[in-house]
TIKERO-678694 format. One record per residue (C-alpha): residue number from 1; residue in three letters; x, y negated, z negated. Coordinates in Angstrom, 2 decimals, padded with zeros to 5 digits. Example, Ala and Ser with C-alpha at 12.3 -4.5 7.8 and 13.67 -1.06 7.14 Angstrom:
<rs>
<r><num>1</num><residu>ALA</residu><east>012.30</east><north>004.50</north><up>-007.80</up></r>
<r><num>2</num><residu>SER</residu><east>013.67</east><north>001.06</north><up>-007.14</up></r>
</rs>
This chain:
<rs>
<r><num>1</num><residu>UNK</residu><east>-022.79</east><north>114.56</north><up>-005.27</up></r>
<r><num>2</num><residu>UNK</residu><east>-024.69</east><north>114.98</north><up>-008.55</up></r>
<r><num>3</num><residu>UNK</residu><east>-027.52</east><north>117.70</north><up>-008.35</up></r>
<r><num>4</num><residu>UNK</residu><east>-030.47</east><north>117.20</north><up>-010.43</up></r>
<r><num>5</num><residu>UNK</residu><east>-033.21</east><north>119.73</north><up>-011.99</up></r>
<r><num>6</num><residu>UNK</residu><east>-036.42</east><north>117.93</north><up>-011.47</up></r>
<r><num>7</num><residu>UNK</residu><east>-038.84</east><north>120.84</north><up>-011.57</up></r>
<r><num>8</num><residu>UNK</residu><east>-038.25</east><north>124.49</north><up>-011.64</up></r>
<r><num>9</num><residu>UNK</residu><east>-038.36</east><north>124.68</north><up>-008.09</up></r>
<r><num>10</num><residu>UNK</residu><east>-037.14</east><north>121.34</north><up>-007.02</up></r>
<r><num>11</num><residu>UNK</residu><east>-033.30</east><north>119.74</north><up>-007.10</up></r>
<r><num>12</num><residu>UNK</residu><east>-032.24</east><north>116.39</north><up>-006.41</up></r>
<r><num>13</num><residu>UNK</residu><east>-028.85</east><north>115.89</north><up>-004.96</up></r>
<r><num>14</num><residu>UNK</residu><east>-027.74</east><north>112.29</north><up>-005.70</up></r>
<r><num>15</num><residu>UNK</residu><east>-025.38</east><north>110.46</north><up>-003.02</up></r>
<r><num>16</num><residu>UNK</residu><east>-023.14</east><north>107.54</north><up>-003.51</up></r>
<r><num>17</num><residu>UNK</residu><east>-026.24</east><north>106.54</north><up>-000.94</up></r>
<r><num>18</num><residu>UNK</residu><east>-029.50</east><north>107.71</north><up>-000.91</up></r>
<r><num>19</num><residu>UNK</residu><east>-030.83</east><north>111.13</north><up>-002.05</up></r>
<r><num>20</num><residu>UNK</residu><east>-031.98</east><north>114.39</north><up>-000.67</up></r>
<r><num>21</num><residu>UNK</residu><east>-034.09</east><north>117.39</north><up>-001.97</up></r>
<r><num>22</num><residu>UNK</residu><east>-033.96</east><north>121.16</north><up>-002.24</up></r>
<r><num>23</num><residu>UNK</residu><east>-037.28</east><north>123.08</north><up>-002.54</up></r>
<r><num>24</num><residu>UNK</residu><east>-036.25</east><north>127.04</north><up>-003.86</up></r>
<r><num>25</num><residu>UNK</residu><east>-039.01</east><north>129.66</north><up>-002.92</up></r>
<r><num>26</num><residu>UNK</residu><east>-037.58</east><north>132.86</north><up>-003.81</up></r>
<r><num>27</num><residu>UNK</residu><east>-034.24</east><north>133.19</north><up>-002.55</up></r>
<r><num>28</num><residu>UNK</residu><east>-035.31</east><north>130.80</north><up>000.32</up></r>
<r><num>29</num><residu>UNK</residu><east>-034.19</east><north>127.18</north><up>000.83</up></r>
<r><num>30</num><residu>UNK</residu><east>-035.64</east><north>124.27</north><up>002.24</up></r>
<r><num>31</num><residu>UNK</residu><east>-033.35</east><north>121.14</north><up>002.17</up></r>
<r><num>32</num><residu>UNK</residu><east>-035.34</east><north>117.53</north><up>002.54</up></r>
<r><num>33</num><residu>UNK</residu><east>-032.93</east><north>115.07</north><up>004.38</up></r>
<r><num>34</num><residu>UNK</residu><east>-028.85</east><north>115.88</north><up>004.77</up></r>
<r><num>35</num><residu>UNK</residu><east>-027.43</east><north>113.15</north><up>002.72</up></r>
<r><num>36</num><residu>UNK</residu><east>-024.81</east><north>110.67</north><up>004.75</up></r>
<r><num>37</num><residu>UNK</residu><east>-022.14</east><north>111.74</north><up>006.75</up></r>
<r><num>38</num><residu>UNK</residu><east>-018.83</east><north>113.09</north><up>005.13</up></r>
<r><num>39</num><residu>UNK</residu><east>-021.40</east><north>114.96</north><up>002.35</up></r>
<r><num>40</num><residu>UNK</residu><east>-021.81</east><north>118.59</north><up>004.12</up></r>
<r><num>41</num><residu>UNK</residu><east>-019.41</east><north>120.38</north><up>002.36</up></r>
<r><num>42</num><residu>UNK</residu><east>-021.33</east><north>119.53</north><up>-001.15</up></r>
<r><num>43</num><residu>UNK</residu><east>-024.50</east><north>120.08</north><up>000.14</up></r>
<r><num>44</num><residu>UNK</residu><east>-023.72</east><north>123.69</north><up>001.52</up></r>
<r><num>45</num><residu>UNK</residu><east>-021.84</east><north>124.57</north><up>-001.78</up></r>
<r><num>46</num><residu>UNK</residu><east>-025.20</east><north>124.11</north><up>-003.59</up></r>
<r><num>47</num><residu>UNK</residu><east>-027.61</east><north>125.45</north><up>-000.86</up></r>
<r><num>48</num><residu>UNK</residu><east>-027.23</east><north>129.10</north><up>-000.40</up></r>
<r><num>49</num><residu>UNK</residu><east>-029.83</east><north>131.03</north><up>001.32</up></r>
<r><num>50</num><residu>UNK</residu><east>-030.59</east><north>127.12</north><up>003.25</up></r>
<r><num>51</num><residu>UNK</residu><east>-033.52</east><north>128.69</north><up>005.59</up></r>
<r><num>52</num><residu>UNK</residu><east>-034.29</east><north>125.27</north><up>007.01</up></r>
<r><num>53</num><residu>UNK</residu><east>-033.49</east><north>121.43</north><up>006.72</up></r>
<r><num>54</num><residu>UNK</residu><east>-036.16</east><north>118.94</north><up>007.29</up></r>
<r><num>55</num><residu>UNK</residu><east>-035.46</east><north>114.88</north><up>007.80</up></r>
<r><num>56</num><residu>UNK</residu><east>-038.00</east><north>112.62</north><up>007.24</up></r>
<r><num>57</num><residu>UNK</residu><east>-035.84</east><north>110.07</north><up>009.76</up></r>
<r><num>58</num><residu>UNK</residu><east>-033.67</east><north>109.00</north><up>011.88</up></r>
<r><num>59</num><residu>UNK</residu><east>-030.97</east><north>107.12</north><up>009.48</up></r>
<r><num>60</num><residu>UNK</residu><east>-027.76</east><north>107.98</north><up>008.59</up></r>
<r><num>61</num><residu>UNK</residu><east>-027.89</east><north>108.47</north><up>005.38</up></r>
<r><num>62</num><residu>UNK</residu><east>-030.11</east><north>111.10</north><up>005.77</up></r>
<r><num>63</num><residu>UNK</residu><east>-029.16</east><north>113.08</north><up>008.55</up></r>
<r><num>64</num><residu>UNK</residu><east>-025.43</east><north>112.79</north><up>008.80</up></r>
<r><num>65</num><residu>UNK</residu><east>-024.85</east><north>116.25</north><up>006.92</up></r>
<r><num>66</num><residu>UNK</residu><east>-027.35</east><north>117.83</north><up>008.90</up></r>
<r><num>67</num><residu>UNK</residu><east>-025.36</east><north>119.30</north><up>011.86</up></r>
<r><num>68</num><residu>UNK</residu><east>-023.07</east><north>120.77</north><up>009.94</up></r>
<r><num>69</num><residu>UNK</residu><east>-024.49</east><north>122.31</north><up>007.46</up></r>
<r><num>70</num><residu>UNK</residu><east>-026.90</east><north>123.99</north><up>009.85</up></r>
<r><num>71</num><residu>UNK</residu><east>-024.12</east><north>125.12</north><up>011.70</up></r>
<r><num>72</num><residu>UNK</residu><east>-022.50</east><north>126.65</north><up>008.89</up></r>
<r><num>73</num><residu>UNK</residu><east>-025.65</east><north>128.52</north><up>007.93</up></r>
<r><num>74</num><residu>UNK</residu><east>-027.76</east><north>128.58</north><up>010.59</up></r>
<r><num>75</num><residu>UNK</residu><east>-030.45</east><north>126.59</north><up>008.90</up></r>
<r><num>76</num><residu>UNK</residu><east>-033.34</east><north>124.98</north><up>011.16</up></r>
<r><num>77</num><residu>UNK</residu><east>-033.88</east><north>121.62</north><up>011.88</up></r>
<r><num>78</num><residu>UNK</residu><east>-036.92</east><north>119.62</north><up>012.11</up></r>
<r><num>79</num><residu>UNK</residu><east>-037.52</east><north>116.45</north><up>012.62</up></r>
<r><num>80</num><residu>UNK</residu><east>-041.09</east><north>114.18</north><up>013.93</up></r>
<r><num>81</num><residu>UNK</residu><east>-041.00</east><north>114.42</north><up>017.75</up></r>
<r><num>82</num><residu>UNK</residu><east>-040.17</east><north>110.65</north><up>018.13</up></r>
<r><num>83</num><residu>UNK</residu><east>-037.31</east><north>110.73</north><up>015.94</up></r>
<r><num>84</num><residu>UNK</residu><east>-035.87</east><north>113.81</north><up>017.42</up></r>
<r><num>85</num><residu>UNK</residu><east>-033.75</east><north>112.30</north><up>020.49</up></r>
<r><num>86</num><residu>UNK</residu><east>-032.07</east><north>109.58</north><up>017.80</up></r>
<r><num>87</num><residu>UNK</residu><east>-031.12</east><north>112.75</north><up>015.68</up></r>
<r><num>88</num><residu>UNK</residu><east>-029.93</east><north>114.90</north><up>018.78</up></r>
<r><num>89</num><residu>UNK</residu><east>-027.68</east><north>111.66</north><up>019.79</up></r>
<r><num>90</num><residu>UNK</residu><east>-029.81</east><north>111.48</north><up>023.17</up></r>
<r><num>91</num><residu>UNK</residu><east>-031.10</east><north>107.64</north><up>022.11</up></r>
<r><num>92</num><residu>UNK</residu><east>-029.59</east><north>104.96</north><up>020.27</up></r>
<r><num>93</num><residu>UNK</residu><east>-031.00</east><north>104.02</north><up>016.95</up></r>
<r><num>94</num><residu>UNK</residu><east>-033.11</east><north>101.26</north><up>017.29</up></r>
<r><num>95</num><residu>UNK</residu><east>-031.67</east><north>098.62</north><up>014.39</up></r>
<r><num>96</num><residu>UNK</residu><east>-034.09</east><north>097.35</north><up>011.52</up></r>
<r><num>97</num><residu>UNK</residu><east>-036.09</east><north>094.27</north><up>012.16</up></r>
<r><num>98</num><residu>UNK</residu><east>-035.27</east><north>092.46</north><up>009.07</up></r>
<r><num>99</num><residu>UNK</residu><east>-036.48</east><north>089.85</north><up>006.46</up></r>
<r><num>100</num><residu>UNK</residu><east>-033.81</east><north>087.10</north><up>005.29</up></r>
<r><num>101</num><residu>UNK</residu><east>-033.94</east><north>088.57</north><up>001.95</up></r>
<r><num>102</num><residu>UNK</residu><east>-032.70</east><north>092.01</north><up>003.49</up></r>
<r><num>103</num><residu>UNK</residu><east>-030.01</east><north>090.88</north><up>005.47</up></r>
<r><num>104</num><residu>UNK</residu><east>-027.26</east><north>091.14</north><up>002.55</up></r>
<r><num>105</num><residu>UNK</residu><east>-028.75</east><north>094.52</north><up>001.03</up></r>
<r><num>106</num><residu>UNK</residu><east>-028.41</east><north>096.17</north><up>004.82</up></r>
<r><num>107</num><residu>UNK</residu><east>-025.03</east><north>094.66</north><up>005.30</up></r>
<r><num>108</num><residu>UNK</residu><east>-024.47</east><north>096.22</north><up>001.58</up></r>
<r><num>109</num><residu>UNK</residu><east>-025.88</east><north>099.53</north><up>002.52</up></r>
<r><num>110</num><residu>UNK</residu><east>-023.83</east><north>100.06</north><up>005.75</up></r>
<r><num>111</num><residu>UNK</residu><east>-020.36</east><north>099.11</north><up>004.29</up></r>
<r><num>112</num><residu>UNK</residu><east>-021.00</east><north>101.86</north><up>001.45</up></r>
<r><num>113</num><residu>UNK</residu><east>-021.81</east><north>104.72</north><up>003.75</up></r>
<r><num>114</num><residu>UNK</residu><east>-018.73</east><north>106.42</north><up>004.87</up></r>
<r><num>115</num><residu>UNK</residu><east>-016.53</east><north>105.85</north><up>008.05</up></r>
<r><num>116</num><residu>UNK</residu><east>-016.08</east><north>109.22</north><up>009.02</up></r>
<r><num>117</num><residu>UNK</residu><east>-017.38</east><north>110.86</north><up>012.09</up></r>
<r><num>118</num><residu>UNK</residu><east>-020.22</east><north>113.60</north><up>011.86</up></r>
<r><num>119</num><residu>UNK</residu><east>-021.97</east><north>115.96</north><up>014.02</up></r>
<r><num>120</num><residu>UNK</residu><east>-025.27</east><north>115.94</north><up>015.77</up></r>
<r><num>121</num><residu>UNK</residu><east>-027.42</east><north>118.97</north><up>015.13</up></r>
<r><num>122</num><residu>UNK</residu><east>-027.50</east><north>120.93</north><up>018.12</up></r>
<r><num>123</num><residu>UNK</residu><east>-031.06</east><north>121.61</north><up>018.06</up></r>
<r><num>124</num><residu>UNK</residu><east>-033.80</east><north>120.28</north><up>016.26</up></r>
<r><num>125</num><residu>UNK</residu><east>-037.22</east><north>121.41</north><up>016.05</up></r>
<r><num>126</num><residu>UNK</residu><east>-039.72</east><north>118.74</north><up>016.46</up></r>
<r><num>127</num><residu>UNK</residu><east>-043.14</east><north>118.04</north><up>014.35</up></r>
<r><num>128</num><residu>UNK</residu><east>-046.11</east><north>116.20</north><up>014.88</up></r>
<r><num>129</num><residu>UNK</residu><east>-048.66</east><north>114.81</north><up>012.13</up></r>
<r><num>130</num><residu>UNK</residu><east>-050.41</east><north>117.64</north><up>010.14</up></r>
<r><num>131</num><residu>UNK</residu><east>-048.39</east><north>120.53</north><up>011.43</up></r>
<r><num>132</num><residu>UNK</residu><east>-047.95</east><north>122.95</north><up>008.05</up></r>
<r><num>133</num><residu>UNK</residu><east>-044.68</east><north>124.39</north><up>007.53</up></r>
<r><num>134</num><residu>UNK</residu><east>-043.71</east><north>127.97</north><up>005.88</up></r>
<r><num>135</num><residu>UNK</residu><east>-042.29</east><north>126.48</north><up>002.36</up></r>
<r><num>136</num><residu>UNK</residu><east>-043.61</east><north>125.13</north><up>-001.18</up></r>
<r><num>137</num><residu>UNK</residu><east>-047.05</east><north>127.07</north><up>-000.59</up></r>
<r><num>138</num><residu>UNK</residu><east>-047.87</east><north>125.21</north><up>002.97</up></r>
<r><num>139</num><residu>UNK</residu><east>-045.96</east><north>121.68</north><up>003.50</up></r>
<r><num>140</num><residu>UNK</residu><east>-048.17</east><north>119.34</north><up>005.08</up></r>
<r><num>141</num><residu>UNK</residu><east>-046.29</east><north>117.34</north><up>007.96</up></r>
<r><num>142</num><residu>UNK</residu><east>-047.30</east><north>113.12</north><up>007.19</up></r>
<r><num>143</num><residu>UNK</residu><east>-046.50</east><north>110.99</north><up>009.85</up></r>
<r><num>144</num><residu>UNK</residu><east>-045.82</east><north>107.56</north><up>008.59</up></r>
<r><num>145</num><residu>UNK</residu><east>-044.13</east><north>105.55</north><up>010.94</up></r>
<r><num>146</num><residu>UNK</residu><east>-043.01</east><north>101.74</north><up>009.94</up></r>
<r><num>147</num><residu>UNK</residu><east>-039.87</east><north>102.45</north><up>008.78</up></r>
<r><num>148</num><residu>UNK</residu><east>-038.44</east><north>104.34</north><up>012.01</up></r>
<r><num>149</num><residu>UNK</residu><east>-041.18</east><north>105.48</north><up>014.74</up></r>
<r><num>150</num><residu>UNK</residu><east>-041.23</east><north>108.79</north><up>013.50</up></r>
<r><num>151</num><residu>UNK</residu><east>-040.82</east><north>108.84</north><up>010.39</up></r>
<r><num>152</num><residu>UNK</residu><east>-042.56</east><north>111.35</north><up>008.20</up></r>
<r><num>153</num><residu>UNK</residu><east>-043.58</east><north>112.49</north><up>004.57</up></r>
<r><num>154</num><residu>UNK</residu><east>-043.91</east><north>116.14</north><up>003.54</up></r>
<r><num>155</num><residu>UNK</residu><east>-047.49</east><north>117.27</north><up>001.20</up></r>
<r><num>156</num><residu>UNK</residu><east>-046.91</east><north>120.32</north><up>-001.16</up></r>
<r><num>157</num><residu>UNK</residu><east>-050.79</east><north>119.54</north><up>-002.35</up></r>
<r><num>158</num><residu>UNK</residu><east>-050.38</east><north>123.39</north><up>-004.23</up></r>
<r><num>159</num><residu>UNK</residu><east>-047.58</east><north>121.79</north><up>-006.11</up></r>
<r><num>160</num><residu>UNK</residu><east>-048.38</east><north>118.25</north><up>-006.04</up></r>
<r><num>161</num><residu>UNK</residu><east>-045.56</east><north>117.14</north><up>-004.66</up></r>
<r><num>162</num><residu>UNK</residu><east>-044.83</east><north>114.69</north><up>-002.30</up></r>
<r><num>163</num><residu>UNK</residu><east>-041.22</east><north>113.24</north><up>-000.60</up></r>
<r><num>164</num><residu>UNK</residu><east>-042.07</east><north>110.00</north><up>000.88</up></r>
<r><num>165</num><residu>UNK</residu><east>-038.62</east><north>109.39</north><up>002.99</up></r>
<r><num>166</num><residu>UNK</residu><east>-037.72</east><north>105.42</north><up>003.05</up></r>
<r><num>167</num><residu>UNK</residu><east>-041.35</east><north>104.97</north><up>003.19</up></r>
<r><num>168</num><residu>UNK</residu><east>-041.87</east><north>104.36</north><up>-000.21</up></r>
<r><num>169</num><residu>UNK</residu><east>-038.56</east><north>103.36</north><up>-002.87</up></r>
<r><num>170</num><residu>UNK</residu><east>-038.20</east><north>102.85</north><up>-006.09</up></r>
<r><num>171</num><residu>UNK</residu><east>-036.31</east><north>099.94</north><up>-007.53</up></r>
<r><num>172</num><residu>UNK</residu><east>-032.68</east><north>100.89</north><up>-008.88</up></r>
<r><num>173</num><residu>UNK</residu><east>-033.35</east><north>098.12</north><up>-011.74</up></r>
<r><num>174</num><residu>UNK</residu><east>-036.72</east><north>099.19</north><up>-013.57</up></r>
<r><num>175</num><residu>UNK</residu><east>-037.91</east><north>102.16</north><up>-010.99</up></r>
<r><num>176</num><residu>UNK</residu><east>-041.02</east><north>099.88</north><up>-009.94</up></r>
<r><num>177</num><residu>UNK</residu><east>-042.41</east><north>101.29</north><up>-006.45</up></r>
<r><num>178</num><residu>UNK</residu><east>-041.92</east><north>099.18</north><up>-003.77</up></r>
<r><num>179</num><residu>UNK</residu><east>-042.48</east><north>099.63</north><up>000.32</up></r>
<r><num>180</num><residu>UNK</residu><east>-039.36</east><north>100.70</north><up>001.81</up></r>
<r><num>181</num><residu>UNK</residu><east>-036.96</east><north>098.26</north><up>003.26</up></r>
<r><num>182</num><residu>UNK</residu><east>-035.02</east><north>098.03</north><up>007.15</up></r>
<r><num>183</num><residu>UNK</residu><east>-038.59</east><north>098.79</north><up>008.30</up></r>
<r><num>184</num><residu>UNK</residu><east>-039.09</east><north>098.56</north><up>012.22</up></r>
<r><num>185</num><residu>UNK</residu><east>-042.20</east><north>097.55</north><up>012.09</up></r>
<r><num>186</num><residu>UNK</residu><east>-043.32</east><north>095.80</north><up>008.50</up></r>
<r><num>187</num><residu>UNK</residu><east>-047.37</east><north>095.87</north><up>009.30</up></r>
<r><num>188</num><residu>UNK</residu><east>-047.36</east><north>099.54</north><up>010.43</up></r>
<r><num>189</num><residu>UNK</residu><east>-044.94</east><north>100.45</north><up>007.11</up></r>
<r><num>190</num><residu>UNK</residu><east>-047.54</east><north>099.05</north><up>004.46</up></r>
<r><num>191</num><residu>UNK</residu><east>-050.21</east><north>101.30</north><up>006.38</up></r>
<r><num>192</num><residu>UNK</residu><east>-047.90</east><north>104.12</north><up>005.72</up></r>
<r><num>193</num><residu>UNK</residu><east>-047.77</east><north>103.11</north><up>002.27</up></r>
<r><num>194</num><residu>UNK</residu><east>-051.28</east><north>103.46</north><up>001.87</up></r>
<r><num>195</num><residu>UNK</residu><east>-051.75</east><north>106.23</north><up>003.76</up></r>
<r><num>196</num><residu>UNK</residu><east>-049.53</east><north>107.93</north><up>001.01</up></r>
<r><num>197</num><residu>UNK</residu><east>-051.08</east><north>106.29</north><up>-001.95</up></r>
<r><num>198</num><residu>UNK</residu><east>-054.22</east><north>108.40</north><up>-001.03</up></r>
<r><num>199</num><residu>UNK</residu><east>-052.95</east><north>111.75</north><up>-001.13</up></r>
<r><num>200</num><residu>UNK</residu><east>-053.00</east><north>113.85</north><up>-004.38</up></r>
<r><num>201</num><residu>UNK</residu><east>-049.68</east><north>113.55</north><up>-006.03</up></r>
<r><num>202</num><residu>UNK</residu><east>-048.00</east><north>114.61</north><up>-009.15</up></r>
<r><num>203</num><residu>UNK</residu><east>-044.38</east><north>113.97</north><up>-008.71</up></r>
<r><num>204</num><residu>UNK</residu><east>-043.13</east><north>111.92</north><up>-006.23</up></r>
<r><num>205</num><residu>UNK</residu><east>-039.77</east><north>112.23</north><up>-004.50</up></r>
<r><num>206</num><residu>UNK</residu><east>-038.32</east><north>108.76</north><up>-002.71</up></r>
<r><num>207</num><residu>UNK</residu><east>-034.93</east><north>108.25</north><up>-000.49</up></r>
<r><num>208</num><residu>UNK</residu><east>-033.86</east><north>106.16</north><up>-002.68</up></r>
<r><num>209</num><residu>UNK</residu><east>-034.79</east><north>105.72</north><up>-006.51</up></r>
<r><num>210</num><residu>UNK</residu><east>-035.79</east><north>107.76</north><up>-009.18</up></r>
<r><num>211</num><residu>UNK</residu><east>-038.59</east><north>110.16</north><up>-008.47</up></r>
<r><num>212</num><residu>UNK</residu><east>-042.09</east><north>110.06</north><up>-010.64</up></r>
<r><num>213</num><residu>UNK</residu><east>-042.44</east><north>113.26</north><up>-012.51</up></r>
<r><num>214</num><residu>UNK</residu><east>-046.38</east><north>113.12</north><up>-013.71</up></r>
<r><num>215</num><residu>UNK</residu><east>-049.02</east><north>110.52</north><up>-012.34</up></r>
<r><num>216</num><residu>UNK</residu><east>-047.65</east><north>109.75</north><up>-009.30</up></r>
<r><num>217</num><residu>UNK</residu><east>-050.56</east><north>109.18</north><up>-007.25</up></r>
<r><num>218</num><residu>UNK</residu><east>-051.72</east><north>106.55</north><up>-009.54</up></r>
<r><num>219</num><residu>UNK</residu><east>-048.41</east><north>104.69</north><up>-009.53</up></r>
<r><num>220</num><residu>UNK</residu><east>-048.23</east><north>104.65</north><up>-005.71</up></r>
<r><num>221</num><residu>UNK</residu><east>-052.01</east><north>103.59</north><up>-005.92</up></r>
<r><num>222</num><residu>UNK</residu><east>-051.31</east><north>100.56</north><up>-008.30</up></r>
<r><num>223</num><residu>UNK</residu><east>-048.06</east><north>099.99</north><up>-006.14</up></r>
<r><num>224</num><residu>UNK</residu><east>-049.92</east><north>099.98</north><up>-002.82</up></r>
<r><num>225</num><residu>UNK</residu><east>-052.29</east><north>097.47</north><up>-003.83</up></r>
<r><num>226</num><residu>UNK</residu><east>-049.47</east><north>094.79</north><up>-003.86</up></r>
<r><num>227</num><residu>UNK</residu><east>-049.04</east><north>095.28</north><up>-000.45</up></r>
<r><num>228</num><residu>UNK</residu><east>-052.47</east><north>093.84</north><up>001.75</up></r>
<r><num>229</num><residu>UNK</residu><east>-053.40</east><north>096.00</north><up>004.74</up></r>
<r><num>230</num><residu>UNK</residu><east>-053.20</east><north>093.89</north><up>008.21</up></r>
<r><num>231</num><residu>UNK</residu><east>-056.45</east><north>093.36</north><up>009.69</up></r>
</rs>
């Protein structure tokens, strides 16, 4: 795991899949997604004082650390209320309903995360769209479903910052923004996308891809207008 300073108060920590994000307040930690099984014991090295841990979905390559490090520190977890019972292991994780051009990416993505076995949290807190939560000055609660049911985004509109989940990715070759792939529901994703592209934004954090530090909300505008709303 490589940990990355992108602001004074924000890390990145950079898995061999996907990414996750610490938010310092004081001696208080808030961890965005847990990184992919097998990666809890690198997570909790650089997360003392982890108050809470908040996943934007359901997948496994952002919630697989998440029961143990909360167990380990006690952290909360929180997840959108219709995402919950996947993350608790109570229901099965619906599976992607992909486009031909995804179907070797996905098969990609699943043979790289690792085959190891992880625990569920034993509790998670569930969230509903515009609840505030106690971190980063008030962090606005964004439901944008599309890529899983519940998926959400979090709002720090005192810092201008902004962590999309899968809803929004940037590409690994040049960092253009692009609508998240494995979506569950395409139409309902690009609304998402939008959705997003209309809040005020200076840095942008994404699952996957390099964040934008500066302008964000204009590059997720211009982004968002490749992708036509469904009437």
């Amino acid at each position: 795991m490589d940990v990355v300073e992108l602001l004074p108060r924000l890390r990145l920590l950079r898995f061999p899949v996907g990414q996750a994000y610490l938010w310092r307040d004081g001696d208080e930690l808030t961890l965005i997604d847990a990184g992919p099984p097998g990666s809890a014991a690198a997570v909790a090295m650089a997360c003392g004082g982890l108050r809470r841990i908040v996943l934007t979905h359901f997948h496994e390559d952002h919630v697989g650390g998440a029961g143990e490090v909360a167990a380990g520190c006690g952290a909360e977890v929180l997840a959108h209320h219709l995402d919950a019972p996947v993350v608790r292991g109570e229901l099965p994780e619906p599976p992607p309903v992909l486009q031909d051009w995804e179907r070797p990416l996905h098969a990609q993505a699943v043979r790289r995360l690792p085959r190891v076995p992880w625990p569920r949290p034993a509790k998670v807190s569930e969230l509903c769209d515009g609840d505030v939560l106690d971190f980063g000055g008030g962090a606005h609660v964004v439901h944008v479903p599309g890529h899983t049911d519940g998926s959400i985004a979090l709002h720090l509109p005192r810092h201008r910052v902004l962590f999309t989940g899968d809803a929004v990715a940037a590409a690994p070759v040049d960092g253009t923004l692009m609508l998240g792939v494995f979506n569950l529901d395409r139409a309902r994703a690009v609304r998402s996308f939008h959705r997003l592209a209309g809040l005020d934004s200076d840095t942008a954090c994404f699952g996957h891809g390099d964040p934008v530090i500066g302008h964000a909300a204009t590059a997720l505008r211009r982004s968002a207008d490749r992708y036509p709303l469904s009437p």
